[in-house]
C-alpha positions as CSV (number, residue, x, y, z in Angstrom):
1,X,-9.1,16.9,-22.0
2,X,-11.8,16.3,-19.4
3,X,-13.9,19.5,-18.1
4,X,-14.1,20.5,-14.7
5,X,-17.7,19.3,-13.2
6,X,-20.0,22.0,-11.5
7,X,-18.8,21.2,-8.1
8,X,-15.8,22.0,-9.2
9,X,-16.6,25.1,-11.0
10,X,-19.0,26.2,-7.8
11,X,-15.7,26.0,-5.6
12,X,-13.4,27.5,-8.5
13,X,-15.9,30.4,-8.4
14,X,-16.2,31.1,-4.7
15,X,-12.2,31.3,-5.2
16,X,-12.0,33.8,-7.4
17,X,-14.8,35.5,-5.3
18,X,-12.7,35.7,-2.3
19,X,-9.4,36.9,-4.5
20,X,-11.5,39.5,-6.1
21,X,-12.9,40.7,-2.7
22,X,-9.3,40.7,-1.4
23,X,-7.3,42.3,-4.3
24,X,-5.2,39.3,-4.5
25,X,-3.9,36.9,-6.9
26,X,-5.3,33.2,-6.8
27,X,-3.9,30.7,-9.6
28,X,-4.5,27.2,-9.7
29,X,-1.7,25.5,-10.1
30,X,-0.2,22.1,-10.7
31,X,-1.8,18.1,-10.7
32,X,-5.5,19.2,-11.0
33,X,-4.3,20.7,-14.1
34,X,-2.4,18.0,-14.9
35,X,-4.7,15.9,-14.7
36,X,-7.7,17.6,-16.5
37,X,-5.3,17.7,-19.6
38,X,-4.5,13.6,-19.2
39,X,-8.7,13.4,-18.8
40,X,-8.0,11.8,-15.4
41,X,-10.0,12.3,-12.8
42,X,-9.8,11.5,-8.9
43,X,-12.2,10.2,-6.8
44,X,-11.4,13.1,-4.0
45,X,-9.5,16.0,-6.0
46,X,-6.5,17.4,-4.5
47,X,-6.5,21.7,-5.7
48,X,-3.7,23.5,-5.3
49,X,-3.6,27.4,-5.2
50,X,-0.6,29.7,-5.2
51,X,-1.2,33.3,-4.1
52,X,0.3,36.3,-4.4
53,X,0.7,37.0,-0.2
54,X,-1.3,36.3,2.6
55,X,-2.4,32.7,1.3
56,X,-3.1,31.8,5.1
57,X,-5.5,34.4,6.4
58,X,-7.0,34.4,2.4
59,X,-7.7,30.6,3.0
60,X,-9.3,31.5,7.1
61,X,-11.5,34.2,5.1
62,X,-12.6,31.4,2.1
63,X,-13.6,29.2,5.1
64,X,-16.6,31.5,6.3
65,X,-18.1,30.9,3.1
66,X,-17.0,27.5,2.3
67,X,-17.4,26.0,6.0
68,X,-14.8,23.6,5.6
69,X,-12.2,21.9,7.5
70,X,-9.2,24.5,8.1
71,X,-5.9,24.4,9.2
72,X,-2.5,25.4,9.2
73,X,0.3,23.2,7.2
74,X,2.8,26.0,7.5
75,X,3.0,29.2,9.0
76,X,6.2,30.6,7.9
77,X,6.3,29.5,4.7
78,X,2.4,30.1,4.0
79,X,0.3,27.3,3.5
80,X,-2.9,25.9,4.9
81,X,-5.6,23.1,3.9
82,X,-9.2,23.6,3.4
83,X,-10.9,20.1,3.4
84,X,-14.7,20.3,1.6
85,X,-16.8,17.3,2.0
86,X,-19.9,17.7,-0.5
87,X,-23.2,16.2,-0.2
88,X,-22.6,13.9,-3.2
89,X,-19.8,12.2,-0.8
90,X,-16.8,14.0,-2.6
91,X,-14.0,15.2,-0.5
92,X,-12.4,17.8,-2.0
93,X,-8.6,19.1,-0.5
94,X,-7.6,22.7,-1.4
95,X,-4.5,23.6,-0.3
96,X,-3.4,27.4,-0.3
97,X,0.6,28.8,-0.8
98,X,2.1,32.0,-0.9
99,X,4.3,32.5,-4.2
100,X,7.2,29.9,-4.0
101,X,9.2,33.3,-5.4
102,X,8.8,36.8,-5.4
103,X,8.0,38.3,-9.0
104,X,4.7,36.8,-9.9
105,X,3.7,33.6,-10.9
106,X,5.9,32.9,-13.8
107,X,9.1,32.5,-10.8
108,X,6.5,30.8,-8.8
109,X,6.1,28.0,-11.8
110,X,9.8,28.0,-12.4
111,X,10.3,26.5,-8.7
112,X,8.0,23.8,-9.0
113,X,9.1,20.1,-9.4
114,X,8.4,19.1,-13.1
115,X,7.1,20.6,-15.7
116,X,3.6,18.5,-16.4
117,X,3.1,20.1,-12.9
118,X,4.1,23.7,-14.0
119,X,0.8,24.9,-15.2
120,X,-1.7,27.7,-13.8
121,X,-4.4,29.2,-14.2
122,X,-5.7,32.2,-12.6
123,X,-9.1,32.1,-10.5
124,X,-11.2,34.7,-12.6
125,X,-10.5,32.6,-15.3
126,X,-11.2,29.3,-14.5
127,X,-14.6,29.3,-15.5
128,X,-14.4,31.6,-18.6
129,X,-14.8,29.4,-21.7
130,X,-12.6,27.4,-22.8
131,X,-10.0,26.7,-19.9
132,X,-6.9,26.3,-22.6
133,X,-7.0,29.8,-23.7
134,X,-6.1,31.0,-20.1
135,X,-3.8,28.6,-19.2
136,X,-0.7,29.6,-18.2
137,X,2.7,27.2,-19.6
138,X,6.0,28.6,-19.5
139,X,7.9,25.7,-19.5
140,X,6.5,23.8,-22.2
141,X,4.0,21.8,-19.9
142,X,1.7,21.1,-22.1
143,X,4.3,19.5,-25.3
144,X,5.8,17.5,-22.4
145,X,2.1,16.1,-21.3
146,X,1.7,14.9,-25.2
147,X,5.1,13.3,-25.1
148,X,4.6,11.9,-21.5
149,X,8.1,13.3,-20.6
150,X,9.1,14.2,-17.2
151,X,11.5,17.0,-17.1
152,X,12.7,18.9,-14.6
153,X,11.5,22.5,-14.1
154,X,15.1,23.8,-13.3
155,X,18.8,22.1,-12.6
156,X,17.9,22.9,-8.7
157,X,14.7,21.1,-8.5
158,X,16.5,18.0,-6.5
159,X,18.2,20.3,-4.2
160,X,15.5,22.0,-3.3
161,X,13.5,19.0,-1.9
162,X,15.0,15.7,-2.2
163,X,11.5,13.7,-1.8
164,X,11.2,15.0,-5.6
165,X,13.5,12.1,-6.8
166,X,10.9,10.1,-5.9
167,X,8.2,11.5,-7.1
168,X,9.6,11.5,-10.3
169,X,9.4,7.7,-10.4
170,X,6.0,8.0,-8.9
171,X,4.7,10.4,-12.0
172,X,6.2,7.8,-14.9
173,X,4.5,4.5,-12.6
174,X,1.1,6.6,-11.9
175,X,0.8,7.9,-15.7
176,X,2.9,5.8,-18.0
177,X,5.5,8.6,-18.1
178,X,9.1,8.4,-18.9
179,X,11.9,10.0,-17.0
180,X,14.1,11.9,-19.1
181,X,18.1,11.2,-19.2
182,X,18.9,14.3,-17.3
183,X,16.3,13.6,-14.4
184,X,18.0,9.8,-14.4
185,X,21.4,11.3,-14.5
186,X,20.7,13.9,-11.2
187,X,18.3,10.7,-9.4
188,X,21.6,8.7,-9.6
189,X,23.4,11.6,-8.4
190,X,21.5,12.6,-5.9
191,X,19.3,10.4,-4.1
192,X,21.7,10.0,-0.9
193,X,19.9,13.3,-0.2
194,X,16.8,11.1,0.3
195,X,18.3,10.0,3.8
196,X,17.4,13.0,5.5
197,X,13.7,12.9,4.3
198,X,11.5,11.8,6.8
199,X,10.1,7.9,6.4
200,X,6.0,9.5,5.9
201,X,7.0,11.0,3.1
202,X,9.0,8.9,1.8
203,X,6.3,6.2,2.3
204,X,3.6,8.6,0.2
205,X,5.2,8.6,-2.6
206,X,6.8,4.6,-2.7
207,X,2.8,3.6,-1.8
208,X,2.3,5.4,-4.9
209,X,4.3,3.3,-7.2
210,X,3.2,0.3,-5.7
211,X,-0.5,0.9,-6.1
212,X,0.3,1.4,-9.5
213,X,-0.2,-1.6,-12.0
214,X,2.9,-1.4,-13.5
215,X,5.2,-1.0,-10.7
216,X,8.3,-3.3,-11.7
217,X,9.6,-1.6,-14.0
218,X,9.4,1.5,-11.9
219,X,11.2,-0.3,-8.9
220,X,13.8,-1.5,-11.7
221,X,14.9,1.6,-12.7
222,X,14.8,3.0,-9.2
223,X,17.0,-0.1,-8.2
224,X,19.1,0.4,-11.4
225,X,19.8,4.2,-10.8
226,X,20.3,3.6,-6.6
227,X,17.3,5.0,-5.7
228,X,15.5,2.2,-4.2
229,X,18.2,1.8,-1.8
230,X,18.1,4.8,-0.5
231,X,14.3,4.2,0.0
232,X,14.4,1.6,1.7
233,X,18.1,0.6,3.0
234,X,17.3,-2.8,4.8
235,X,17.0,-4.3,1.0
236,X,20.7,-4.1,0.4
237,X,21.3,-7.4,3.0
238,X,19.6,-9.8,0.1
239,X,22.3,-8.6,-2.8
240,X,24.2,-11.2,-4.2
241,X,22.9,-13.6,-1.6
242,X,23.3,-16.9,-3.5
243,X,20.2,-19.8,-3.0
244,X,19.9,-23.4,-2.8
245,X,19.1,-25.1,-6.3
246,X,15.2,-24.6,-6.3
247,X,16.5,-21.2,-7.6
248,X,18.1,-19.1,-10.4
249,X,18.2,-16.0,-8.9
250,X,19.8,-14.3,-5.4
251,X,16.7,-13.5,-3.1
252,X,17.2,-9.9,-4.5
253,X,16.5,-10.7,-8.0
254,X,14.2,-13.1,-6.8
255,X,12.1,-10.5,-4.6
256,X,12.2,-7.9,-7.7
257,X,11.2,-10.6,-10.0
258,X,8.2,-11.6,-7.6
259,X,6.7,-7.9,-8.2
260,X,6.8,-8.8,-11.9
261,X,5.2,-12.2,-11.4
262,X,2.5,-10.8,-9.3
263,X,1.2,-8.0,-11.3
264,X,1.6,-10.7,-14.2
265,X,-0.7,-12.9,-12.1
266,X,-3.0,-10.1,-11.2
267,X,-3.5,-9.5,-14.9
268,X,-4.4,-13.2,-15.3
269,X,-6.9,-12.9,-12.6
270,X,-8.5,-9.1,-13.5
271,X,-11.6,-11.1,-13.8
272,X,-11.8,-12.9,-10.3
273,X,-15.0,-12.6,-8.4
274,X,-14.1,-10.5,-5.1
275,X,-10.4,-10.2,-5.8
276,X,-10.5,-6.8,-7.6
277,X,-12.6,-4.9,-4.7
278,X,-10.6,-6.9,-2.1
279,X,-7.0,-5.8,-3.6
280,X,-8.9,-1.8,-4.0
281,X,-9.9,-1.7,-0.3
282,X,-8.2,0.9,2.0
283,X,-6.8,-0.3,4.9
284,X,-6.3,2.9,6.2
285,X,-8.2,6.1,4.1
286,X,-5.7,6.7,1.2
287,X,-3.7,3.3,1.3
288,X,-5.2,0.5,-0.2
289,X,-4.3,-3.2,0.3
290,X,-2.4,-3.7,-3.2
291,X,0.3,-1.5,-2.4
292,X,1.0,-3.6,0.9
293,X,0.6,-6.8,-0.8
294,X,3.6,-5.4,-3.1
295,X,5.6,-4.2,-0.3
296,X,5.5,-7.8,1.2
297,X,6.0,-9.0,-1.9
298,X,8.8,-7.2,-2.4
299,X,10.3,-7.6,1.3
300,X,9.5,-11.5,1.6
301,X,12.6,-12.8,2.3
302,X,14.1,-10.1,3.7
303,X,15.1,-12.6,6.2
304,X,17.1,-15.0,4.4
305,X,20.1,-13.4,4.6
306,X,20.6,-13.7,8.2
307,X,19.0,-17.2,8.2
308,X,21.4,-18.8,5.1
309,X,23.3,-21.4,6.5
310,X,25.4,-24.9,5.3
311,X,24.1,-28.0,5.8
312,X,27.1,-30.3,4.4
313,X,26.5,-29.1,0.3
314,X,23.2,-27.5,1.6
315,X,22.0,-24.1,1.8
316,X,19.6,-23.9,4.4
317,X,17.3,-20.6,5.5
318,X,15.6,-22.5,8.5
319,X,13.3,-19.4,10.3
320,X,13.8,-17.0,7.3
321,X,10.4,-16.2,8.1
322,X,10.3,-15.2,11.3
323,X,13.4,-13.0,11.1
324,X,11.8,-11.7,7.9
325,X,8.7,-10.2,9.5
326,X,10.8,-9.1,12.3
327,X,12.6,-7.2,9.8
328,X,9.3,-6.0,7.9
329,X,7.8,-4.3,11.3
330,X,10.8,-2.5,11.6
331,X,10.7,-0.7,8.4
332,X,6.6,-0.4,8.3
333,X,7.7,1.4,11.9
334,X,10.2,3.8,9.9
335,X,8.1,4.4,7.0
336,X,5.3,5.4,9.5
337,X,2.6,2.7,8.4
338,X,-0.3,2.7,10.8
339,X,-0.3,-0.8,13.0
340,X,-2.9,-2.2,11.1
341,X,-0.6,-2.0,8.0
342,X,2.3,-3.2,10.0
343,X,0.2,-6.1,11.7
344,X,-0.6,-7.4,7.8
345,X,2.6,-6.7,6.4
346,X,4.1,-8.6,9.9
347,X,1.3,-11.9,8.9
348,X,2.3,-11.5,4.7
349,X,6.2,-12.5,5.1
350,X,5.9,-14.8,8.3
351,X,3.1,-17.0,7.0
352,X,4.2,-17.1,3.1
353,X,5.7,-20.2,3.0
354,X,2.0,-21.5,4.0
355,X,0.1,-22.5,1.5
356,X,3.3,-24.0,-0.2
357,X,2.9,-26.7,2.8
358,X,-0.2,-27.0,2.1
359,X,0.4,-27.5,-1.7
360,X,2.7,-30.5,-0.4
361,X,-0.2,-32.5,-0.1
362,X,-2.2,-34.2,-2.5
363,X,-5.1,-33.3,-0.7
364,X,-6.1,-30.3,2.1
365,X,-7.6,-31.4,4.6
366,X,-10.4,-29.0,6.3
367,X,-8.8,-28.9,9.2
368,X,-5.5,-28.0,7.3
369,X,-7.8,-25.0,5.4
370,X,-9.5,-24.0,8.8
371,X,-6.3,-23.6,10.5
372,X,-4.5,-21.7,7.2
373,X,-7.6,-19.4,7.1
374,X,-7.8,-18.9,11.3
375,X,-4.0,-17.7,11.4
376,X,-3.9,-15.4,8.1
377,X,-7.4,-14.2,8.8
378,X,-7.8,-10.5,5.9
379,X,-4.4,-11.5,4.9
380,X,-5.0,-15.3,3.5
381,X,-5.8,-14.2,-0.4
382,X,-3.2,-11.4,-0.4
383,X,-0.4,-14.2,1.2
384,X,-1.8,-17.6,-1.6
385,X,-1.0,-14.3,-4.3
386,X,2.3,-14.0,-2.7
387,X,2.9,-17.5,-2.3
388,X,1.8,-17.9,-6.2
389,X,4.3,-14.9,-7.4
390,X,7.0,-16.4,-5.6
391,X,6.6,-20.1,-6.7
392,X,6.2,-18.2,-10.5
393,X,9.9,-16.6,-9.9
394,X,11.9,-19.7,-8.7
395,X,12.9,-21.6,-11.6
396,X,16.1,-23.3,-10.4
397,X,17.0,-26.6,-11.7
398,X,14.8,-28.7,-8.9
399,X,11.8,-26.8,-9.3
400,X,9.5,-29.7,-11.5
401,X,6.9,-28.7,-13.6
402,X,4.6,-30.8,-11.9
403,X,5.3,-29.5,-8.4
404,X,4.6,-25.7,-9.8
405,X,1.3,-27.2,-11.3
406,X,0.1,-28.6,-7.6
407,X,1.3,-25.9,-6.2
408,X,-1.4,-23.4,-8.3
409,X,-3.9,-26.2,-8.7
410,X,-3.7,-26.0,-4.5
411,X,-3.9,-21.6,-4.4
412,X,-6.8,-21.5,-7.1
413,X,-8.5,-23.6,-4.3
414,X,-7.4,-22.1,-1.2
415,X,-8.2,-18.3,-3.1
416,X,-12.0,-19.8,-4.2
417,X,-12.7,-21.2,-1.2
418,X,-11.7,-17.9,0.9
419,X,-13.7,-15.7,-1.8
420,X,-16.8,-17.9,-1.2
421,X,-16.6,-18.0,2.6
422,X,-16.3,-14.2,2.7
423,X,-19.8,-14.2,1.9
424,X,-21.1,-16.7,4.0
425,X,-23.1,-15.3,7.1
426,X,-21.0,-16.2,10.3
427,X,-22.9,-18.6,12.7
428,X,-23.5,-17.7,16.7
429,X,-21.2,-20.0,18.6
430,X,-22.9,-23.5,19.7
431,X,-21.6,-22.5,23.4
432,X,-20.1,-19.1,24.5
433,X,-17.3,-18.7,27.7
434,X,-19.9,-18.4,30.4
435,X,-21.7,-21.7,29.2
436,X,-18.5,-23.7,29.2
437,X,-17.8,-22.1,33.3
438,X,-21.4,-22.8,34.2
439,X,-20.5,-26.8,32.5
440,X,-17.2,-27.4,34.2
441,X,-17.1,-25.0,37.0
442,X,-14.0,-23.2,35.8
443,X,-13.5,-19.6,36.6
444,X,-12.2,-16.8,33.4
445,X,-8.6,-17.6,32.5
446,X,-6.9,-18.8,29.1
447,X,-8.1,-22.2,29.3
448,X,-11.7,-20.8,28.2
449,X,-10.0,-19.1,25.3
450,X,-8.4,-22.1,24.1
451,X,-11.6,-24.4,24.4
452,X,-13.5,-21.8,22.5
453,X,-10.8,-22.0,19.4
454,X,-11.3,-25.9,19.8
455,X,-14.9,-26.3,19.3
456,X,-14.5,-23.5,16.3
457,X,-12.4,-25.9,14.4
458,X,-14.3,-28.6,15.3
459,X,-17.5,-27.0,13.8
460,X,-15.9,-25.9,10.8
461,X,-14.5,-28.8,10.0
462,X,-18.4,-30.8,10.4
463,X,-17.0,-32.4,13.6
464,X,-19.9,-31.0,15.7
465,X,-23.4,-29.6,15.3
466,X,-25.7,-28.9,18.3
467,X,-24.9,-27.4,22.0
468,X,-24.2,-30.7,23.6
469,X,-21.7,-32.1,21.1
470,X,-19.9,-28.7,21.7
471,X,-20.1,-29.8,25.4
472,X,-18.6,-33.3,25.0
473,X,-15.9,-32.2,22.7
474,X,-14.7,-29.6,25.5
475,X,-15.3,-32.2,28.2
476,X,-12.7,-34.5,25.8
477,X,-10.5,-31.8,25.2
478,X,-10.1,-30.8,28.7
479,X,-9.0,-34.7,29.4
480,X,-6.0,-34.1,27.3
481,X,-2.3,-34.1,28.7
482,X,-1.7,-30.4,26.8
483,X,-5.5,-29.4,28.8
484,X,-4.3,-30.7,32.3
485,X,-1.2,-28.9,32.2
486,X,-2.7,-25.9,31.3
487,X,-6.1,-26.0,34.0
488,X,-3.6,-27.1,36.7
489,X,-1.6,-23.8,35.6
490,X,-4.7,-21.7,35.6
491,X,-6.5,-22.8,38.4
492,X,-3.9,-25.1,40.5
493,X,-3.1,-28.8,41.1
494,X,-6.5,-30.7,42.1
């Protein structure tokens, strides 16, 4: 069991400061708890406190000494959020409840969702000694903690918020926990009732899962028990979609079996230079890239099933792709992802069939790598994993051993070489948009653009070195049929 640190305990006490001033009850209650008993410990603790009435204007009056971020989560039901960021960089979320029942806390803990997140602890006695004399387990919390069970707290639990389902599968992928049959049996039962929850919170709780380094065999027992459907409905068009012979599997089983190759690849590559801090960055505070690199794993070929089509004995998916990430924006847009997320998760399924091309060749060119690397930009290391985990899952009687063999031999390069140029200083342009007007007389429009992207390619790939190469190369370019068209567009037939 870890011990709560003296920030903690110096928030803990100006709790039970401002209960004892008000004459009210303040537990702690829930995942902190939990998670001092697991000896986990996160980066920006989340406390939750259930008092006895009033939990509102108690949180407004903690504020004046706490000077915190306040507000309001829910009037009528009694909840607000005190955010505490401390000098040593932790941020610190307190949220405050009334009594989820009337009767004290022991009918407050029997509404909660599970029980390894039915335990309190009242404020006075947080910091009294040793913190397992005081707590508070009425539904054998703590014997389900040792067994890594997750039970629910009552038959109702479901009913009363359906997200719950979900966060059950969220507990066993976060901790290692298994579900027990009864919370299977009402999951199965139940989880239509996960249609009417809204797509953010849905999406908090599947990001969970997916950040999680065991996620398949979460997302296989969700799937198994209908649960995954109901998460995310647009998955149901790959079923039983049959493939060409490259492939043993229908693109269903061959997206779920991608999740399992990739984390099985990620495990082979824990050691990569850059790739562990790369896969850990948030793209947005609280979301961090793995879980969208599993989502686009997992939503691929989403497209394939509108794309199939016969070629004489041939089954063909010509522009799976580009239907795919159509397909992907549209549930990043229900699911509430922010547009950055949806603009990477959009790049992940159209450009995944990438560095397979590439792999067709015995040898990359640079301009090949320059290109690859331009259009995938963040994205290229988290699309060659994809393209790796989904070359690892297609084992149809076509697929050669030697072709899979290129095919890595070609990603461990492409993933190197994008790892080493990450920290490579970026070099001022040769010539910039007002040198190439001044040079040619042209005046703003697209063709500027255009010749700028040229000369970068041509520079990366050792084609040019000083200003007035740059300026021939453009003076080249802008000879070109493609060039004409597009100045005589821009500026007008000469």
């Amino acid at each position: 069991m870890k011990n709560p640190t003296p920030e903690d305990i110096k928030l803990f006490k100006l709790v039970a400061a401002q209960a004892k001033k008000s004459g009210r009850k303040v537990y702690l209650v829930g995942g902190f708890l939990r998670d001092l008993f697991l000896s986990r410990r996160k980066e920006n603790p989340d406390m939750d406190f259930a008092v006895d009435k009033g939990a509102v204007s108690f949180g407004r009056a903690l504020n004046v000494s706490l000077k915190a971020g306040f507000v309001v989560l829910d009037r009528e039901r009694g909840c607000c959020r005190l955010v505490k960021k401390t000098r040593s960089g932790i941020t610190y979320t307190l949220d405050f409840s009334d009594f989820r029942a009337a009767g004290g806390i022991e009918q407050d803990l029997g509404k909660r969702d599970f029980t390894v997140n039915a335990l309190a602890v009242e404020s006075a006695c947080i910091c009294v000694g040793d913190l397992r004399r005081h707590i508070i387990d009425i539904c054998g919390s703590l014997a389900d903690l040792r067994a890594g069970k997750v039970k629910l707290v009552s038959p109702e639990s479901f009913d009363d918020d359906p997200l719950r389902i979900m966060r059950a599968f969220s507990l066993c992928a976060i901790f290692g926990f298994q579900a027990d049959r009864e919370v299977l049996r009402q999951a199965a039962a139940k989880c239509p009732s996960l249609s009417g929850v809204s797509g953010e919170r849905v999406r908090d709780e599947l990001y969970k899962i997916l950040e999680s380094e065991g996620s398949y065999p979460v997302l296989k027992l969700m799937d198994d028990k209908g649960v995954l459907r109901q998460a995310l409905p647009e998955i149901d068009v790959m079923r039983g979609v049959r493939q060409g012979p490259y492939h043993h599997l229908d693109v269903w089983k061959h997206s779920l079996e991608s999740v399992r190759q990739l984390e099985s690849l990620l495990a082979d590559l824990c050691r990569h230079p850059g790739l562990k801090a790369y896969l850990s960055e948030e793209i947005i505070p609280g979301r961090r890239r793995l879980g969208l690199l599993k989502l686009g794993t997992l939503l691929h070929d989403i497209g394939k099933p509108a794309a199939r089509k016969r070629r004489g004995r041939r089954v063909i998916f010509h522009g799976h792709e580009l239907l795919g990430a159509r397909l992907a924006c549209r549930i990043a847009e229900r699911l509430k992802l922010s547009r950055v997320e949806q603009d990477a998760l959009r790049k992940m399924v159209f450009c995944h069939l990438r560095p397979g091309y590439l792999a067709d060749n015995e040898v990359v060119t640079a301009r090949a790598k320059f290109r690859y690397f331009r259009d995938t930009g963040a994205e290229a290391a988290s699309i060659i994993l994809l393209s790796m985990a989904d070359q690892r899952s297609t084992r149809g009687p076509l697929t050669s051993e030697e072709s899979r063999a290129q095919h890595e031999r070609i990603c461990g390069l492409l993933l190197k070489e994008y790892f080493r140029e990450l920290g490579r200083k970026v070099l001022p342009r040769l010539v910039d948009g007002n040198d190439l007007m001044r040079r040619f007389g042209l005046a703003p429009s697209p063709v500027i653009g255009k010749l700028l992207a040229g000369l970068e390619e041509l520079r990366a790939i050792g084609r040019i070195e000083t200003r007035e190469q740059a300026f021939g190369a453009a003076a080249a370019m802008l000879e070109r049929k493609a060039f004409k068209k597009m100045t005589e567009k821009a500026y007008g037939a000469k």
